[in-house]
PATIMAR-279512 format. One record per atom (N, C-alpha, C, CB): residue number from 1; atom name; x, y, z. Coordinates in pm, whole numbers, plus 50000, padded with zeros to 5 digits. Glycine has a CB too. Layout:
N
+-----+------+-------+-------+-------+
| seq | atom |     X |     Y |     Z |
+-----+------+-------+-------+-------+
| NUM |   CA |     X |     Y |     Z |
...
+-----+------+-------+-------+-------+
//
This chain:
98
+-----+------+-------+-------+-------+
| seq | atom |     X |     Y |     Z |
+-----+------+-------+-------+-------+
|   1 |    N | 50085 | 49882 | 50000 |
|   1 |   CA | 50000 | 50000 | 50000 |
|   1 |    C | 50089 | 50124 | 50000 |
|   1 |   CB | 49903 | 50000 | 50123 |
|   2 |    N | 50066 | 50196 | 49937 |
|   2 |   CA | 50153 | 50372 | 49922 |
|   2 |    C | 50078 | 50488 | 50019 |
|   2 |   CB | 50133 | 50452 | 49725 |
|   3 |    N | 50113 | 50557 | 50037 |
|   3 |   CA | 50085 | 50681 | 50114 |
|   3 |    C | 50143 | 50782 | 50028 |
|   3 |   CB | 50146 | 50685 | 50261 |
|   4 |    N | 50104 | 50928 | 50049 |
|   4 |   CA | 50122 | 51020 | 50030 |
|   4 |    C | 50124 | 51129 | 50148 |
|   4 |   CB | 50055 | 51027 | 49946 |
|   5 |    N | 50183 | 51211 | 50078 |
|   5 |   CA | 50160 | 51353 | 50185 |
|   5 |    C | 50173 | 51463 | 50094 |
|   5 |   CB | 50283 | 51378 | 50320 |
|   6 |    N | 50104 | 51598 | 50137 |
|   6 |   CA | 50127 | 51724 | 50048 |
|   6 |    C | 50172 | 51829 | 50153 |
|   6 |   CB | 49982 | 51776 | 49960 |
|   7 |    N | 50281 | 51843 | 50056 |
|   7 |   CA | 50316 | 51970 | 50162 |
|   7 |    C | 50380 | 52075 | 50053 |
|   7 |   CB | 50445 | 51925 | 50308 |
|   8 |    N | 50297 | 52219 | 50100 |
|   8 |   CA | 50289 | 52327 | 49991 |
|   8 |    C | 50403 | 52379 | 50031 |
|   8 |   CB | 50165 | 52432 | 49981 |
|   9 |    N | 50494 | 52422 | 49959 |
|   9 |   CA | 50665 | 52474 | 49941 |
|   9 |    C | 50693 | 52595 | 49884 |
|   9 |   CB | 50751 | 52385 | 49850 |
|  10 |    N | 50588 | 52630 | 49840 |
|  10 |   CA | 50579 | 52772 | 49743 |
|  10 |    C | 50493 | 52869 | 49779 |
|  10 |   CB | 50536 | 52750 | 49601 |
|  11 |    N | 50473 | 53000 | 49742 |
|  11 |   CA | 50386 | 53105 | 49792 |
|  11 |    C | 50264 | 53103 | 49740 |
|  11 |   CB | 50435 | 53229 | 49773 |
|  12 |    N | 50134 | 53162 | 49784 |
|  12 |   CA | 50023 | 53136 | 49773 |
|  12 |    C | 50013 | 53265 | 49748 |
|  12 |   CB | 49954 | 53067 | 49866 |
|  13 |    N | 49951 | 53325 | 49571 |
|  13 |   CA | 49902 | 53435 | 49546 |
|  13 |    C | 49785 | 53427 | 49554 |
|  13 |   CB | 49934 | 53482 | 49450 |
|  14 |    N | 49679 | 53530 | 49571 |
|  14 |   CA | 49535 | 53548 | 49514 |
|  14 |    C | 49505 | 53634 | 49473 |
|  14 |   CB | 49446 | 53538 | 49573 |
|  15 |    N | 49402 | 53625 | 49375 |
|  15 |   CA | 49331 | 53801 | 49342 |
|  15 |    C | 49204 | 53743 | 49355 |
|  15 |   CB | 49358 | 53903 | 49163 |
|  16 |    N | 49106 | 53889 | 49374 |
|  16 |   CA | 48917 | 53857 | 49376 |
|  16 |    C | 48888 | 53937 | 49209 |
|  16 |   CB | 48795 | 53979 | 49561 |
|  17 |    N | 48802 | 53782 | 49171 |
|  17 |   CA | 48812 | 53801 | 49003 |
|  17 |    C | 48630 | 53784 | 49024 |
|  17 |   CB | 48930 | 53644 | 48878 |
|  18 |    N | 48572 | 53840 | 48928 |
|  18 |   CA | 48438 | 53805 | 48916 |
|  18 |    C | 48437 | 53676 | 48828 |
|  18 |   CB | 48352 | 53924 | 48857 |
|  19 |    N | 48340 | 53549 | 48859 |
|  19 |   CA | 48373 | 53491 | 48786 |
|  19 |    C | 48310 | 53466 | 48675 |
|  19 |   CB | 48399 | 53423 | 48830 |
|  20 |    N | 48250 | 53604 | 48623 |
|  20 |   CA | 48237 | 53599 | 48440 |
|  20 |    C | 48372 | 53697 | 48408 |
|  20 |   CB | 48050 | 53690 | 48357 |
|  21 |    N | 48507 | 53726 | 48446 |
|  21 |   CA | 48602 | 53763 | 48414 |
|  21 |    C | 48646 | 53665 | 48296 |
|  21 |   CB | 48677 | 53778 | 48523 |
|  22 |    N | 48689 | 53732 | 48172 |
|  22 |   CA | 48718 | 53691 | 48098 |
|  22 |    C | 48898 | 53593 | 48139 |
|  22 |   CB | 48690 | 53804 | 48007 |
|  23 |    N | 48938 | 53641 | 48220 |
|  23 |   CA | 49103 | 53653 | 48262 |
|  23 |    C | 49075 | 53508 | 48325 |
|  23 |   CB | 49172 | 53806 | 48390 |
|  24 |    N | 48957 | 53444 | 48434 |
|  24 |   CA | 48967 | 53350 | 48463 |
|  24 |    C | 48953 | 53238 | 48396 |
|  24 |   CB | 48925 | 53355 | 48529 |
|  25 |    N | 49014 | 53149 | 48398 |
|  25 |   CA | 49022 | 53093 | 48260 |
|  25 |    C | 48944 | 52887 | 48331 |
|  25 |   CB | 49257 | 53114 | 48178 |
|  26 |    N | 48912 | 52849 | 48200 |
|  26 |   CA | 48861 | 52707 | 48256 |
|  26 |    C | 48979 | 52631 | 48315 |
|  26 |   CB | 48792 | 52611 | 48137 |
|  27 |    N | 48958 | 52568 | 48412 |
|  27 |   CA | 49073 | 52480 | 48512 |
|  27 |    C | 49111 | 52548 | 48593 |
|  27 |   CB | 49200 | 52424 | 48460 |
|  28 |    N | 49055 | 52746 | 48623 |
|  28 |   CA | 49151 | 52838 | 48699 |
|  28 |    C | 49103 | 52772 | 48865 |
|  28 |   CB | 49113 | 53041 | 48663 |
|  29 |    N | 49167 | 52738 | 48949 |
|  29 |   CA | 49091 | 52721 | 49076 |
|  29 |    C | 49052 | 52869 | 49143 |
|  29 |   CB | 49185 | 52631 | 49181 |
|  30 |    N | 48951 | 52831 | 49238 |
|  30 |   CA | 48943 | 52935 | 49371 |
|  30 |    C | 48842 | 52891 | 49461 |
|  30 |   CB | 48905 | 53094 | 49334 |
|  31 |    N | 48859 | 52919 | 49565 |
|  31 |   CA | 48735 | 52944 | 49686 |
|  31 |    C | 48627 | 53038 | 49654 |
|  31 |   CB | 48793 | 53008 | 49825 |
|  32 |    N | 48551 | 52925 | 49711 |
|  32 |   CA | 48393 | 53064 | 49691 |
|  32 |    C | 48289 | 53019 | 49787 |
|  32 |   CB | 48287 | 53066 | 49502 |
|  33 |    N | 48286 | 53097 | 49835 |
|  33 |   CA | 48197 | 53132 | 49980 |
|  33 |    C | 48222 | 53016 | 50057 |
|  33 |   CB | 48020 | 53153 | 49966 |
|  34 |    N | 48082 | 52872 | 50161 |
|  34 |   CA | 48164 | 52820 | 50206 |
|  34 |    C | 48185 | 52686 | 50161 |
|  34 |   CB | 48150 | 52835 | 50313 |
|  35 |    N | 48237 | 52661 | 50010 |
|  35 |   CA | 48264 | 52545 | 49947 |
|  35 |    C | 48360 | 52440 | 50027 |
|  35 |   CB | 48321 | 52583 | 49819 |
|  36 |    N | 48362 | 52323 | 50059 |
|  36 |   CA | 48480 | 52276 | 50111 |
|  36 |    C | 48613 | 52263 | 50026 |
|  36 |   CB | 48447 | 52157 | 50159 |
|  37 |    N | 48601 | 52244 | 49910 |
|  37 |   CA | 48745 | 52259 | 49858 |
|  37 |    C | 48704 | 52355 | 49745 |
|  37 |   CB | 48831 | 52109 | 49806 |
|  38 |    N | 48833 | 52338 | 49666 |
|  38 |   CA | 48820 | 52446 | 49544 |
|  38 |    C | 48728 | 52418 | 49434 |
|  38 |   CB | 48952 | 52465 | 49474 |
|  39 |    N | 48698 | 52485 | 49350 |
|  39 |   CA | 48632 | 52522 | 49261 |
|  39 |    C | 48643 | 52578 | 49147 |
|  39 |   CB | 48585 | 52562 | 49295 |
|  40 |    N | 48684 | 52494 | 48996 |
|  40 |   CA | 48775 | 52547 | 48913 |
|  40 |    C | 48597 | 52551 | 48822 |
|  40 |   CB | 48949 | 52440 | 48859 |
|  41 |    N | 48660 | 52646 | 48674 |
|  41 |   CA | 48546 | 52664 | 48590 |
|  41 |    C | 48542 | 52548 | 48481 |
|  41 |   CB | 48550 | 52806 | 48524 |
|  42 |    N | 48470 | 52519 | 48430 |
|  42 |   CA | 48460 | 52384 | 48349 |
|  42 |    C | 48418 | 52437 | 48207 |
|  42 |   CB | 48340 | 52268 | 48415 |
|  43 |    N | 48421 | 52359 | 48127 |
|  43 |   CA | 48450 | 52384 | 47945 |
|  43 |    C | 48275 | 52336 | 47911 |
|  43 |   CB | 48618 | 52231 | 47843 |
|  44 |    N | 48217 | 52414 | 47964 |
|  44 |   CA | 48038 | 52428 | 47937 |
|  44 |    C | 48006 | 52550 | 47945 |
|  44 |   CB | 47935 | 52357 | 48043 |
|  45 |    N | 47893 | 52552 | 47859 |
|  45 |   CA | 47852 | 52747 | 47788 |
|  45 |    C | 47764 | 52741 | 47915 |
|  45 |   CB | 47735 | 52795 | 47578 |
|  46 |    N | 47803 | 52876 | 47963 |
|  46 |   CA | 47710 | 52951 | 48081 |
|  46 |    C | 47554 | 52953 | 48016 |
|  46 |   CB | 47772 | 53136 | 48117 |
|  47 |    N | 47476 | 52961 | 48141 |
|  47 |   CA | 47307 | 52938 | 48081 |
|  47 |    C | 47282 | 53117 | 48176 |
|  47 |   CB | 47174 | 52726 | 48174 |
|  48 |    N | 47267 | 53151 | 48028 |
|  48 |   CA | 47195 | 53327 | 48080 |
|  48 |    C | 47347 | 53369 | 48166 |
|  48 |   CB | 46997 | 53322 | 48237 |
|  49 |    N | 47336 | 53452 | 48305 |
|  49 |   CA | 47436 | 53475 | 48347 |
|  49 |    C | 47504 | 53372 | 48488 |
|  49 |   CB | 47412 | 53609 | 48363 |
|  50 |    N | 47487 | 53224 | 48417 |
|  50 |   CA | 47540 | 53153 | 48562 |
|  50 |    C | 47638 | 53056 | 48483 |
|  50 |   CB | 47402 | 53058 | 48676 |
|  51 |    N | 47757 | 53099 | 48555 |
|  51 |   CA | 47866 | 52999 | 48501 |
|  51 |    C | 47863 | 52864 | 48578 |
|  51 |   CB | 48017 | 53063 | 48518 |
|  52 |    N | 47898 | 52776 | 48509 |
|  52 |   CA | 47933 | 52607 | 48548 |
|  52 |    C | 48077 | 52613 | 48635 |
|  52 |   CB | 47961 | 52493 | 48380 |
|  53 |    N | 48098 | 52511 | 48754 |
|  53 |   CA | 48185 | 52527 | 48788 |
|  53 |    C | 48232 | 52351 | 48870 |
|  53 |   CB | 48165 | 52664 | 48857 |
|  54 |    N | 48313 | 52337 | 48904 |
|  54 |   CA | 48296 | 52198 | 48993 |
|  54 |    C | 48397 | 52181 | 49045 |
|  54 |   CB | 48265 | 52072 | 48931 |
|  55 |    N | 48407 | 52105 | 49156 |
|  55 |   CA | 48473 | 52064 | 49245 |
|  55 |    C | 48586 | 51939 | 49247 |
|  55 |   CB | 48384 | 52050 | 49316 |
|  56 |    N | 48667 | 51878 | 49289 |
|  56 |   CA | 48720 | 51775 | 49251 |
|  56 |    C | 48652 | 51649 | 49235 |
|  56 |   CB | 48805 | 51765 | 49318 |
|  57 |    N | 48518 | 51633 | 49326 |
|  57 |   CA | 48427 | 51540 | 49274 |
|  57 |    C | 48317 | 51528 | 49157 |
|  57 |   CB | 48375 | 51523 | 49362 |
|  58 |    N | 48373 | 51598 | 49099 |
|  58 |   CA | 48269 | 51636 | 48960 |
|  58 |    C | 48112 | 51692 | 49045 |
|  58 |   CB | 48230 | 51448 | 48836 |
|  59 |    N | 48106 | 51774 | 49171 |
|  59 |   CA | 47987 | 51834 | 49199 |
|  59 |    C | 47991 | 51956 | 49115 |
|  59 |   CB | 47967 | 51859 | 49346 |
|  60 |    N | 47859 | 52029 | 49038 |
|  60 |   CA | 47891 | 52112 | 48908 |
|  60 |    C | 47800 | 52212 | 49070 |
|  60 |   CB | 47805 | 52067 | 48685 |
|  61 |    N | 47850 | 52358 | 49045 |
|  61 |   CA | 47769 | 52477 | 49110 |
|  61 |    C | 47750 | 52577 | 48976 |
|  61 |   CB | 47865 | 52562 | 49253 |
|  62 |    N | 47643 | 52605 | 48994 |
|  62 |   CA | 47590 | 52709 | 48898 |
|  62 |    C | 47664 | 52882 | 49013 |
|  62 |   CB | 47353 | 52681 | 48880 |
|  63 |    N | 47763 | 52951 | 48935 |
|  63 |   CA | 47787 | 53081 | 49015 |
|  63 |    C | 47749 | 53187 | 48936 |
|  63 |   CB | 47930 | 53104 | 49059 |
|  64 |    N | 47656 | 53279 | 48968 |
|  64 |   CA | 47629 | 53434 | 48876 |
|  64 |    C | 47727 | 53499 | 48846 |
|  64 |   CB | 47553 | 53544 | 48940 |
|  65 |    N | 47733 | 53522 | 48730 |
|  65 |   CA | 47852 | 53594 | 48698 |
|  65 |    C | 47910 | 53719 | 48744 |
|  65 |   CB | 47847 | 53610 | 48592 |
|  66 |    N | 47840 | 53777 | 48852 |
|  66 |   CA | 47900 | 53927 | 48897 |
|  66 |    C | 47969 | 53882 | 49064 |
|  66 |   CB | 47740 | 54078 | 48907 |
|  67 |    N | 47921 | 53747 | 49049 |
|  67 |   CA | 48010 | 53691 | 49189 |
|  67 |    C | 48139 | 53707 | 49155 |
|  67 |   CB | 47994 | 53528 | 49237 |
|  68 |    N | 48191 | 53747 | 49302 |
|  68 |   CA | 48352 | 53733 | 49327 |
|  68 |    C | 48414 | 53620 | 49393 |
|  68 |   CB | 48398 | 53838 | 49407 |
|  69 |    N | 48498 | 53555 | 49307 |
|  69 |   CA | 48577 | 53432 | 49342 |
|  69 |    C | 48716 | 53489 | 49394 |
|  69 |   CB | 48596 | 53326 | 49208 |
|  70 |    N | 48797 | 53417 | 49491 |
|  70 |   CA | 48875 | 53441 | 49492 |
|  70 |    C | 49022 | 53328 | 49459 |
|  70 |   CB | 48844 | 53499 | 49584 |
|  71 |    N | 49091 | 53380 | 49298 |
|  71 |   CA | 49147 | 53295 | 49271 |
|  71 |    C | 49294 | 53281 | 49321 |
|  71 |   CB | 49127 | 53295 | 49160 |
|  72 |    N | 49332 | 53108 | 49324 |
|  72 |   CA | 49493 | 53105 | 49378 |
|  72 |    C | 49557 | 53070 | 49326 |
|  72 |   CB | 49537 | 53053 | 49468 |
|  73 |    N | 49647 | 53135 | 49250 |
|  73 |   CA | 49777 | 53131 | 49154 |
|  73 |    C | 49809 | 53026 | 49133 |
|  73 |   CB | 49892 | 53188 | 49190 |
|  74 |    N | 49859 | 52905 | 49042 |
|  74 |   CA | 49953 | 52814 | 49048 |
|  74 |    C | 49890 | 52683 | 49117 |
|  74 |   CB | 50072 | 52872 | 49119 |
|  75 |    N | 49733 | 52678 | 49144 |
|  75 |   CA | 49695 | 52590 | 49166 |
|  75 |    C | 49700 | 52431 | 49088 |
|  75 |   CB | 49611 | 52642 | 49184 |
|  76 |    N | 49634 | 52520 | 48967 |
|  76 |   CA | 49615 | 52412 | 48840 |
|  76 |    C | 49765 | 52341 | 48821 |
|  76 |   CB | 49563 | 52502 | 48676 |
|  77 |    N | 49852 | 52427 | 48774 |
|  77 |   CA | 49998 | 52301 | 48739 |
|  77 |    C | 50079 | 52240 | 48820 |
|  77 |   CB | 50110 | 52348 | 48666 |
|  78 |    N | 50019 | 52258 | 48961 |
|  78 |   CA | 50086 | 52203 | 49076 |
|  78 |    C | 49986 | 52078 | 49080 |
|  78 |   CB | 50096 | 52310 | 49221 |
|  79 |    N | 49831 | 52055 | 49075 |
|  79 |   CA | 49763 | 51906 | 49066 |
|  79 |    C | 49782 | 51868 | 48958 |
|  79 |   CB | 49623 | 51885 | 49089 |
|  80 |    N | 49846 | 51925 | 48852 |
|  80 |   CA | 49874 | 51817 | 48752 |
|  80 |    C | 50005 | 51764 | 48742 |
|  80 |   CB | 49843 | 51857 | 48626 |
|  81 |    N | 50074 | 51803 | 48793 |
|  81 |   CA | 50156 | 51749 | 48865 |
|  81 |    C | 50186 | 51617 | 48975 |
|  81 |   CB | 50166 | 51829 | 48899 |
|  82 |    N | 50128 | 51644 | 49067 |
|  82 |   CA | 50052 | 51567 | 49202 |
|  82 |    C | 49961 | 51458 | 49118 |
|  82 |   CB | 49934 | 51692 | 49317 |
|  83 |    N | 49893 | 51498 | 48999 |
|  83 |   CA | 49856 | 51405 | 48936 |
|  83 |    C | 49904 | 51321 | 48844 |
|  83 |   CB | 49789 | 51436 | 48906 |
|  84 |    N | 49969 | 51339 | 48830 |
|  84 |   CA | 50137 | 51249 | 48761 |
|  84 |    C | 50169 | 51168 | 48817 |
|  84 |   CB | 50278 | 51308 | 48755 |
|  85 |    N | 50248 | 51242 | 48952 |
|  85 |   CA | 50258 | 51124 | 49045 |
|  85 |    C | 50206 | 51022 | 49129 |
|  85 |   CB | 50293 | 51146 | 49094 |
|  86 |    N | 50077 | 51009 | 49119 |
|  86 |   CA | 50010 | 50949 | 49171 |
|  86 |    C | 50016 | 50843 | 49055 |
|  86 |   CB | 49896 | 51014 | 49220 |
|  87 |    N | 49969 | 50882 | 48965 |
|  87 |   CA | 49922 | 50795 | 48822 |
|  87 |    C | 50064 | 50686 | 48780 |
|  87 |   CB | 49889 | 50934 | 48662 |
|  88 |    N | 50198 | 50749 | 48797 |
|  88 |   CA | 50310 | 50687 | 48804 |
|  88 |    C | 50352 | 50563 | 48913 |
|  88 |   CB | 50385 | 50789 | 48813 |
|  89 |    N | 50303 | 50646 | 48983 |
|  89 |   CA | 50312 | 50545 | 49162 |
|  89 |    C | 50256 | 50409 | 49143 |
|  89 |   CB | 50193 | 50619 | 49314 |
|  90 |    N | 50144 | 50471 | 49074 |
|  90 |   CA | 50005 | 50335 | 49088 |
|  90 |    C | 50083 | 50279 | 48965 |
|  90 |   CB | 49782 | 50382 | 49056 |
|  91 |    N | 50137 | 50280 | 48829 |
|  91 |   CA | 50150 | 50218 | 48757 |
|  91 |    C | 50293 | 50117 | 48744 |
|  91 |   CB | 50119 | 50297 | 48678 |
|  92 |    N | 50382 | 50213 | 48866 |
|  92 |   CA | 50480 | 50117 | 48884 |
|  92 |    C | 50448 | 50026 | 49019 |
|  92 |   CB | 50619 | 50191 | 48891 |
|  93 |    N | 50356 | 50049 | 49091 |
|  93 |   CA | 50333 | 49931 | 49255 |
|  93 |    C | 50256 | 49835 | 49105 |
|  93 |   CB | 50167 | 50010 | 49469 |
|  94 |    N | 50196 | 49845 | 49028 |
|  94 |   CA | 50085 | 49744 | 48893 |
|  94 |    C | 50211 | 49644 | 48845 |
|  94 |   CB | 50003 | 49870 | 48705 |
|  95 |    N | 50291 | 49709 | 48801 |
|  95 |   CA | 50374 | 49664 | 48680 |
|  95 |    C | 50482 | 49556 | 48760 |
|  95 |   CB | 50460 | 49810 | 48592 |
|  96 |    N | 50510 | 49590 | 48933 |
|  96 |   CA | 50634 | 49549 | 49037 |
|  96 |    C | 50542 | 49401 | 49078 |
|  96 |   CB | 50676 | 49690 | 49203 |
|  97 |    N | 50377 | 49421 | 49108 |
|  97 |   CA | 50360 | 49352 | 49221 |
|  97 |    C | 50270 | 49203 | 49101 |
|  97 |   CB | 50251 | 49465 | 49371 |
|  98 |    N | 50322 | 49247 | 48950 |
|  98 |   CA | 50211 | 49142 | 48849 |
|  98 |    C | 50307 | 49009 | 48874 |
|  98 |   CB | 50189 | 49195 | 48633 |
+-----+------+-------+-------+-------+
//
């Protein structure tokens, strides 16, 4: 069995973006109000003024677009990352334990 741990090593920027900002872009993460984790925007056309958004469990939130998110820098290429390694981990404990 493998374990992990995360431990953040780098600085944590934010800005408060509305999230019909053109600048926030799909995959951008952020917090918004009291979500338990983050909340990136997803590659689906807004209905009227409510953008699509979801969580790491594929839960989708409808947010109005004059809401303010607040986004955190460097989120996105740091889990795809973290998601590498996981995907690597699992494919070499597959390939060691056949």
């Amino acid at each position: 069995m493998s374990y992990s741990e995360l431990k953040i090593i780098r600085p944590l920027y934010s800005l408060s973006k509305k999230i019909s900002d053109k600048n926030l872009k799909i995959g951008d993460r952020f917090i918004y109000k009291e979500n338990y984790s983050l909340l990136f925007k997803i590659d689906l056309a807004p209905k009227g003024d409510n953008y699509p958004c979801s969580d790491e469990m594929g839960k989708i939130t409808w947010i109005k677009g004059d809401e303010r998110v607040i986004k955190i820098n460097g989120v996105a290429g740091s889990l795809k990352g973290i998601s590498a390694e996981f995907k690597n981990e699992y494919l070499y404990k597959v390939k060691n334990n056949s």
